[in-house]
C-alpha positions in Angstrom: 9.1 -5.1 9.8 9.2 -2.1 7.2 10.7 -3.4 4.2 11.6 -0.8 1.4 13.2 -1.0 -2.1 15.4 1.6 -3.2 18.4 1.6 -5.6 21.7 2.1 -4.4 24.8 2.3 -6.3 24.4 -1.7 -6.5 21.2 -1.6 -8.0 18.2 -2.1 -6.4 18.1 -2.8 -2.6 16.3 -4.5 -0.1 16.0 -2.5 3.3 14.4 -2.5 6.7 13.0 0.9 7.7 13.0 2.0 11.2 11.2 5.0 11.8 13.3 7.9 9.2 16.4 5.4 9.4 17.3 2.4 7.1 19.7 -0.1 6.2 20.4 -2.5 3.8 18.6 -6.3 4.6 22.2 -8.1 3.5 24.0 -5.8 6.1 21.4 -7.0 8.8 21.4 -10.5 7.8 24.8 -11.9 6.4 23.9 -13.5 3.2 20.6 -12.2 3.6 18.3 -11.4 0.8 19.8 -8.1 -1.2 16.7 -7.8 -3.0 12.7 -8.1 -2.6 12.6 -11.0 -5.2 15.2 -13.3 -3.1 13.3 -12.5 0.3 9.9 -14.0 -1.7 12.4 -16.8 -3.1 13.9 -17.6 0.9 9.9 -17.8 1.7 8.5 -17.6 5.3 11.8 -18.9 6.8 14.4 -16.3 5.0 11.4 -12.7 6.1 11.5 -14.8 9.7 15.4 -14.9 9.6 15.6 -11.5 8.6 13.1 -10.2 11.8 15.3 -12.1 14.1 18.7 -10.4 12.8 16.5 -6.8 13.4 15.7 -7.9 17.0 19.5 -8.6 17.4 21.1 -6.1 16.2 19.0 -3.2 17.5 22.4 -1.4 18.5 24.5 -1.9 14.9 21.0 -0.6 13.2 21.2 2.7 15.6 24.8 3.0 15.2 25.2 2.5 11.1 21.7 3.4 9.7 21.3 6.0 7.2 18.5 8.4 6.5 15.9 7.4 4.3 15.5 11.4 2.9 16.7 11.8 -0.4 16.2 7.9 -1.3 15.0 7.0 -4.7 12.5 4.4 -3.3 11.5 1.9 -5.7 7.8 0.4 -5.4 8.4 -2.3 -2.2 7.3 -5.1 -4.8 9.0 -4.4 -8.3 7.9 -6.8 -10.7 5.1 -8.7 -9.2 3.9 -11.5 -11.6 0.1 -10.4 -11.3 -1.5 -6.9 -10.6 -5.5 -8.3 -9.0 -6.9 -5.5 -8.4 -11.3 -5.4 -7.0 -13.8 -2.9 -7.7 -16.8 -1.4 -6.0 -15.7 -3.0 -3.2 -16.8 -0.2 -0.4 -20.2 0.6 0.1 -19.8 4.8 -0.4 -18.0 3.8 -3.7 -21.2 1.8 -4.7 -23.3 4.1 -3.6 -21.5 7.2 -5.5 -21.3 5.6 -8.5 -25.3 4.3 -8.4 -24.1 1.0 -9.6 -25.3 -2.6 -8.1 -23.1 -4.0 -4.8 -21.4 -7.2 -6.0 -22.0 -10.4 -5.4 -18.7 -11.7 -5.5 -15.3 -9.6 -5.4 -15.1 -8.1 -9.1 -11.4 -8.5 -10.6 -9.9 -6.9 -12.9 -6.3 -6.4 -13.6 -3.7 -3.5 -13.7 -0.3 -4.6 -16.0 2.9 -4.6 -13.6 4.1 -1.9 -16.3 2.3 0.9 -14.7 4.0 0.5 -11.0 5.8 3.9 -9.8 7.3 4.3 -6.0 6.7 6.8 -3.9 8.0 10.2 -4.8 7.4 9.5 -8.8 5.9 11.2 -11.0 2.4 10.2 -13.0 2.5 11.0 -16.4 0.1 10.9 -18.9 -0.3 12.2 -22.4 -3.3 14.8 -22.5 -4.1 14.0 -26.0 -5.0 10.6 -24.4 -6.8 11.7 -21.6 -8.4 14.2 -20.2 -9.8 12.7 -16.9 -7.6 11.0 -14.7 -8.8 10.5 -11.3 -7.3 8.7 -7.9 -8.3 5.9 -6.0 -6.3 5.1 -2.8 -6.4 1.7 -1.8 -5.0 -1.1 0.4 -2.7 -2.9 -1.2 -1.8 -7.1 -0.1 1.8 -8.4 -1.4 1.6 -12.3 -1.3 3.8 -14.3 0.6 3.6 -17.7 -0.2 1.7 -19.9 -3.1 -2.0 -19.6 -2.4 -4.3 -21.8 -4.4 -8.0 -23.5 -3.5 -7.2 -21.9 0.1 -9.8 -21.3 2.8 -10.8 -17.8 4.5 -9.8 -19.0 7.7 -6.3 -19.8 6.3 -6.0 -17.1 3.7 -4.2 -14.5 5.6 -1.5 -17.3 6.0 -0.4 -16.2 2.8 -0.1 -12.6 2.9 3.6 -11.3 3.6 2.4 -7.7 4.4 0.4 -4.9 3.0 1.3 -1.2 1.6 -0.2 2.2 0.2 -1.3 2.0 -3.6 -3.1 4.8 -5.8 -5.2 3.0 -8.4 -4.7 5.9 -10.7 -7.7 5.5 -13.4 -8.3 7.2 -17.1 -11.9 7.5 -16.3 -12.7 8.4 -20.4 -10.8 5.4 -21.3 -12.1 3.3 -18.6 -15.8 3.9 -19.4 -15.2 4.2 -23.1 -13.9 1.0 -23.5 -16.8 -0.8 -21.7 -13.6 -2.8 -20.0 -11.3 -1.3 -17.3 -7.8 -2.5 -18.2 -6.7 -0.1 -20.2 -7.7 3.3 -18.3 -5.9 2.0 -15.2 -2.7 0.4 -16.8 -1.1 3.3 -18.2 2.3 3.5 -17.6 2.8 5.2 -14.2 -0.6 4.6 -13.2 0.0 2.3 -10.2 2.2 4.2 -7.6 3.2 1.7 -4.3 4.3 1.9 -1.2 6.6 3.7 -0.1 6.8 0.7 2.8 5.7 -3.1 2.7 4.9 -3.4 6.3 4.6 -7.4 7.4 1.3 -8.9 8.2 2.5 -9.0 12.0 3.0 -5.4 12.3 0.3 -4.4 10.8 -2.5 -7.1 12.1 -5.8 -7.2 11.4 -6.6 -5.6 7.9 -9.9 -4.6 8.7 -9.6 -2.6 11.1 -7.5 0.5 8.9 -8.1 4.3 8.3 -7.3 4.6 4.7 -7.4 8.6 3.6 -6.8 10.2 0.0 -5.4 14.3 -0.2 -5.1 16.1 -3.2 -3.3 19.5 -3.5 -3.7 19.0 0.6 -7.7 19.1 0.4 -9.1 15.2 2.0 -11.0 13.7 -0.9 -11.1 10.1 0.9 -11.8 9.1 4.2 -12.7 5.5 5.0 -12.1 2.6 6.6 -11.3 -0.9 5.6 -14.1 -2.0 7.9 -16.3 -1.2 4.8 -15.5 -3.3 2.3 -17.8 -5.9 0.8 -15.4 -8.4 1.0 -12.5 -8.6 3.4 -8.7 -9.4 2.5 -9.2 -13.0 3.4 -12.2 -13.5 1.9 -10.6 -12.3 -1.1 -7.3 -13.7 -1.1 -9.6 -17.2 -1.0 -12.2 -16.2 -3.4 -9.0 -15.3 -5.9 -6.9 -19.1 -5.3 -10.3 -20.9 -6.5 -9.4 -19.1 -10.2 -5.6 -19.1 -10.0 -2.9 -19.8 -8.2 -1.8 -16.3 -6.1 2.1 -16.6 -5.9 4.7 -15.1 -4.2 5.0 -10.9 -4.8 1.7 -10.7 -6.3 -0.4 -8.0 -5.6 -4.1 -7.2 -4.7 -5.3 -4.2 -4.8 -8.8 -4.3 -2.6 -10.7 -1.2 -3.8 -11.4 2.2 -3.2 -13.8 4.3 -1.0 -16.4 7.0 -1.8 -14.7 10.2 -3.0 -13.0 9.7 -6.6 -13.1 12.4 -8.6 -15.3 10.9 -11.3 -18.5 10.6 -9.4 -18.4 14.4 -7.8 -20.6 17.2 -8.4 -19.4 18.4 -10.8 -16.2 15.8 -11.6 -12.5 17.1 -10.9 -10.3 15.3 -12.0 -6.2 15.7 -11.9 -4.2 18.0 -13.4 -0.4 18.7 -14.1 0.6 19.7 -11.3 -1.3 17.9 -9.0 -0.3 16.1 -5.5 -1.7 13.1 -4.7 -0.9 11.6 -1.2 -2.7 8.5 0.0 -2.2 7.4 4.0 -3.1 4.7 5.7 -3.1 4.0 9.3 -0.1 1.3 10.1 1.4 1.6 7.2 2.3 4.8 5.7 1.9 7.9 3.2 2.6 7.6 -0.4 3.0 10.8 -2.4 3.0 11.1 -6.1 3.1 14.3 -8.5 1.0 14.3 -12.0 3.2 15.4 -15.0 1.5 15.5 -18.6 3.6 15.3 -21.5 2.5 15.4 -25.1 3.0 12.8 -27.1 6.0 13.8 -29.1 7.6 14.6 -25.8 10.2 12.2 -23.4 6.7 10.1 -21.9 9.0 7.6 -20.4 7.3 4.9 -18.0 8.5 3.5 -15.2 12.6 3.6 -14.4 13.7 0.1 -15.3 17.0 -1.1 -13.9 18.5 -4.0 -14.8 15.2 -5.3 -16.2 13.3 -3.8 -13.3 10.2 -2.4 -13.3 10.4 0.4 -10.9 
C-alpha cells in the first residue's frame, strides 16, 4: 500500500494512493483508521485490515477516487515520537568527507519540529545561516514496539519506508562540534510524499536513491552501499531504546552533498530540491529565506499537528 497524509476539510487524513488517485482509509475500511496515528494504534492487524478492504474494493476505489493534484500532503508520519537519524553511513559519503568509516551506526537525532511534506517550503533565516545543504536519504517508519530485537527479526518491525531530505546548516553543524542543531531547524526535515509498506517495497537494500537540484543530479547511489543495512540498524538502535510505533530512521546519505564539493554550493532561495527513490517515490521541496523580523513560521500545525 501507498499511504499518504493530507488535510481535508476534516483535518488531517489518512489515504491510500493508487497510482495519481486517492481516497480516504475510513471510506475504504468502515471504521477504519482516519488518521496515520490510529493505523500505528490498530497495529499489524488494523494496516492488514486496511490492505484487504483495498484488494476488495478495487472497483468503488476506481469508481470514487479523487486526484491527488492539488493536495496539501502532510509528511506520511506527522508527529513521530523520535526523529533517529545515522551518519556517514555510505561509503562515497565517507570518502568525500575524509572522515573515518564507523564502527557502529552513528545516531544522532533531528527534533519532529522540523518535519515538512512534500510540496513545502524550507525556510531558513539567512542571518542564521549561510550554508544549507541536502542530503536525501531512506527514510524507515516503525511499525511495531522494537526493543533488544535481533537482525534477523528486525525488519518485522518496520511498517514501510518513504523519501526524506536531511536538510543540514552545515556552519551550524560543524560550528557546534554537535549536529542537532544544524539539522533541526524548523522545516529542515521534509517526508514523503508516500509511506509505501514494507511488502511493496521489499528488500531495502536493493534501492536507487537519487538527489536533483534546480534539475542538475547531485546524488546517485544505491542503498546497497551502506555500512550498515536497515536491519542491522533497526537492531543496533532497540539495544539503546525502545523503537515505537511512528518513529522514524533516517539511514544516511550518499556522496554528493554540497558541503564536501569543489568548491561547496550550497542552497539558495529559490532552490528546488527533489529526492527519488526507486519504489517509493519523489519528494520535492522549494528553499524560501526569510529574515528574521519576517513571518519564519515552521511547520503547519493543525490541531496540534506537526505537519
Amino acid at each position: 500500500m501507498r499511504l499518504i497524509s493530507t488535510l481535508t476539510e476534516t483535518g488531517e487524513t489518512l489515504g491510500v494512493a493508487v497510482g495519481d488517485r486517492w481516497l480516504p482509509a475510513a471510506e475504504l475500511a468502515g471504521g477504519g483508521p482516519a488518521t496515520i496515528a490510529q493505523l500505528l494504534a490498530g497495529g499489524r492487524s488494523a494496516a492488514n485490515a486496511l490492505r484487504a478492504a483495498v484488494a476488495a474494493d478495487a472497483r468503488r476505489f476506481a469508481e470514487t477516487s479523487r486526484t491527488i493534484d492539488g493536495l496539501d500532503l502532510l509528511p506520511p508520519v506527522s508527529r513521530p515520537g523520535k526523529i533517529v537519524a545515522i551518519g556517514r553511513n555510505y561509503r562515497e559519503h565517507v570518502e568525500e568527507e575524509a572522515a573515518t568509516a564507523p564502527e557502529a551506526p552513528l545516531i544522532f537525532a533531528k527534533f519532529p519540529s522540523a518535519l515538512v511534506g512534500d510540496g513545502a517550503e524550507i525556510r531558513w533565516d539567512p542571518a542564521l545561516t549561510a550554508q544549507v545543504d541536502w542530503e536525501a536519504e531512506l527514510a524507515v517508519v516503525i511499525g511495531s514496539p522494537a526493543r533488544n530485537v535481533s537482525v534477523d527479526q528486525a525488519l518485522e518491525h518496520v511498517l514501510g519506508y518513504t523519501c526524506l531530505n536531511d536538510v543540514s546548516a552545515r556552519d551550524l553543524q560543524f560550528g557546534d562540534g554537535q549536529w542537532t542543531r544544524g539539522k533541526s531547524l524548523d522545516t529542515f526535515c521534509p517526508m514523503g510524499p508516500a509511506l509505501v509498506t514494507a511488502d511493496e517495497v521489499g528488500d531495502p537494500q536493493t534501492l536507487r536513491i537519487r538527489c536533483f537540484v534546480d534539475g542538475e543530479r547531485v546524488q546517485d547511489s544505491t542503498t546497497g552501499l551502506m555500512y550498515f543495512g536497515v536491519a542491522e540498524i533497526i537492531s543496533h538502535c532497540s539495544r539503546a531504546f525502545t523503537l515505537e510505533p511512528g518513529d522514524v530512521i533516517a539511514t544516511g546519505t550518499p556522496g554528493g552533498v554540497g558541503a564536501f564539493r569543489d568548491p561547496p554550493r550550497f542552497l539558495a532561495d529559490g532552490s528546488e530540491v527533489v529526492v527519488e527513490i526507486d519504489r517509493i517515490g519523489r519528494l520535492r521541496n522549494v528553499c524560501r529565506t526569510r529574515e528574521a523580523d519576517e513571518a519564519l513560521v515552521g511547520p503547519a500545525v493543525v490541531e496540534g499537528v506537526a505537519g
